[in-house]
N, C-alpha and C positions, 0 to 999 in steps of 0.2 A: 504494500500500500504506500501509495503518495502521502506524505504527512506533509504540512504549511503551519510553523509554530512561530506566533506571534508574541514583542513584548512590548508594551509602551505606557508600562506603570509607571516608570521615572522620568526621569529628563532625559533617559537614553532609549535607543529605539532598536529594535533586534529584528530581525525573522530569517528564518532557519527554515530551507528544505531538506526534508529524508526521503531514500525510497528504500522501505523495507528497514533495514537495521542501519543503514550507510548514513551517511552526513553529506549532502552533496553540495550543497550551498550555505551562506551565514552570512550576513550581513550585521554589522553594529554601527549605529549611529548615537555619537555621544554631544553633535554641536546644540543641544539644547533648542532647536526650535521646536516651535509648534508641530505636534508629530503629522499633523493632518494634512501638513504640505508637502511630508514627502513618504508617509509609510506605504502608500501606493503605489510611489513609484518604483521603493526597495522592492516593493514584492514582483511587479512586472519583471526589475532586472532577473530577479533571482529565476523567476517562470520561464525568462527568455533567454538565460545563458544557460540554463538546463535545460531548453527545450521541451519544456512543459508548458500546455495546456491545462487551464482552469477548471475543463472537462476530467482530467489524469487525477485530479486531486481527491483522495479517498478520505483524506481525515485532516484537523482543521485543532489546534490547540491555540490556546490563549491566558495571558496572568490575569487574573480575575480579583487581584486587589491580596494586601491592602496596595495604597499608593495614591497617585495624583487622580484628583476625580476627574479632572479633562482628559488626562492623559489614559482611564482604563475606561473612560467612556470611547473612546474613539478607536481606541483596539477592540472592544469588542464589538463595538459595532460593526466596526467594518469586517470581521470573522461571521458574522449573525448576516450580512449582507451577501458573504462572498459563498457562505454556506446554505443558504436557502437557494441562491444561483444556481449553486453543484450539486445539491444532493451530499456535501460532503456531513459527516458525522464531526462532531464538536468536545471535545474537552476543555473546560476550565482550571487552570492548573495554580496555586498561589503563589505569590511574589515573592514571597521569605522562604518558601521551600526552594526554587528553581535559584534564591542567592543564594542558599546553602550546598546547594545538588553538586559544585567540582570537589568537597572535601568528603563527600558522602562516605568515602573508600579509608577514611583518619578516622581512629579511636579515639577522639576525643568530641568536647563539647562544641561545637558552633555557635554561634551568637547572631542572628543574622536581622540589620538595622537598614531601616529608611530614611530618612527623613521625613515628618511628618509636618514640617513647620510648627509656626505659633512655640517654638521651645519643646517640641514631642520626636519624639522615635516611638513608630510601631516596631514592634522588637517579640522575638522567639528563639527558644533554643532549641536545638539539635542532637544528638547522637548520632555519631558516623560509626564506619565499619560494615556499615552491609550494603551498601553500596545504593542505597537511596537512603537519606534523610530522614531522621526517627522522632516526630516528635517529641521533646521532654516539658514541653511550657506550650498552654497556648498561644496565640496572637496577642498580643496584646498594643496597648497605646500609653506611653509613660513620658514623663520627664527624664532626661538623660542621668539623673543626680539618683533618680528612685531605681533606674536601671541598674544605674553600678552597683545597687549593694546587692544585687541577687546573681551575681558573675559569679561563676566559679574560677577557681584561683585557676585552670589552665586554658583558656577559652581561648578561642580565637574569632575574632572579630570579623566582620563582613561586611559591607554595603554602605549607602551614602550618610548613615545617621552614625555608624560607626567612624566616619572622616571626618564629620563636621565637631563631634564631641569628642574628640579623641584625647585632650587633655582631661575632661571629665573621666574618661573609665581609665587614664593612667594612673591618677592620680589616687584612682581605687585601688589601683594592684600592679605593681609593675612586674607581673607575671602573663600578664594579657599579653595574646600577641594579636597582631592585627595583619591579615590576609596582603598580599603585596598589588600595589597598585591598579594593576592591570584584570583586578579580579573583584572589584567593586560594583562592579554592571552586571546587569541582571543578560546573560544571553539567549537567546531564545533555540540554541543549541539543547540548553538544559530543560526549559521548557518542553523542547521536544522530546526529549528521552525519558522525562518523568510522566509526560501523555502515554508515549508508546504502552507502559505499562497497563494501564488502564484501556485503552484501546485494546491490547492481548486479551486482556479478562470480559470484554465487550462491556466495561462500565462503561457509558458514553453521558455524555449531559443534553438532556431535553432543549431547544434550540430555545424555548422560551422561558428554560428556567438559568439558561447562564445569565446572570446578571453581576454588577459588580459587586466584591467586599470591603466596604466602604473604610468599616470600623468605627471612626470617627463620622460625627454627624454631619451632614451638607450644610453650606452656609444659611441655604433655604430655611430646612429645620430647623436650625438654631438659632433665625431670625424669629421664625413663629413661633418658641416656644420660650424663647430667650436664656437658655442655658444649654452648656453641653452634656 
């Protein structure tokens, strides 16, 4: 099967084709624009230097939050658009599992951070070793100060709320280690390979039940209700 795995929870933008188990294309875009001017066009290139058809595409994955609410409204929609097109079948796959998903294969704790603005990290922890990502903590949404004191002393760090506080959880443990540069973007490689699983098992996601995991309320809500 054709797989098309899409990411555009953060400011960085990804999609990844497979056929079957292969990797045959990736793209990552980290210049921060609006994804919606070009995640279209990433995916034409990737269709077109793999000479693929829209028609060829049998399954369709996507990070379904947490993350930027523009930014996972627009990835999925456009997977919900490109999937009712094809006929293709759908996965929703989380944003903090697919940051965690290259250490998956390390026995140790993972830590894997967003950015949530307003002074927050959505943040969860990990167990590696088996080669997918083990929950140990649910999602959650914290201040970076309430996050460090639940670190365990050998963690290693991931992702953009892990860069931007990174004096905050050092100064919790200078045992923390934090993931090397080039591994703070969410790729949609990972995305792909943690669908594939579910795809194997025929768990698939209803087309009208993929929707985003927000976690944190919409500015909307929290206008009409006036608190978070």
């Amino acid at each position: 099967m054709n797989l098309l795995a899409v990411d555009t929870s953060t400011t960085s933008c990804s999609v990844a084709l497979f056929k079957g188990d292969r990797l045959l294309a990736e793209e990552v875009y980290t210049a921060g624009k609006t994804h919606s001017r070009h995640l279209l066009s990433i995916i034409h290139r990737i269709l077109n230097g793999c000479r693929c058809e829209p028609k060829d595409i049998g399954g369709m994955a996507v990070t379904r939050g947490p993350g930027t609410f523009t930014g996972l409204r627009i990835g999925i929609s456009t997977v919900k658009g490109f999937a009712a097109a094809t006929q293709a079948q759908v996965v929703g796959v989380s944003s903090l599992t697919a940051l965690a998903f290259p250490f998956s294969l390390m026995e140790c704790t993972v830590v894997a951070m967003i950015d949530a603005r307003r002074g927050e990290v959505y943040h969860a922890q990990y167990r590696g070793g088996w080669g997918t990502p083990e929950p140990a903590t649910p999602v959650a949404l914290g201040a970076p100060e309430a996050v460090a004191a639940t670190l365990p002393e050998d963690a290693i760090l991931i992702g953009s709320g892990a860069l931007l506080y990174r004096d905050v959880f050092e100064a919790r443990c200078s045992r923390i280690r934090f993931a090397d540069a080039t591994q703070h973007v969410i790729r949609a490689a990972s995305v792909g390979m943690l669908a594939r699983a579910r795809f194997n098992r025929q768990d698939v996601d209803p087309l009208d039940a993929l929707i985003p995991e927000y976690i944190r309320k919409s500015d909307a809500q929290i206008q009409r209700t006036g608190n978070y």
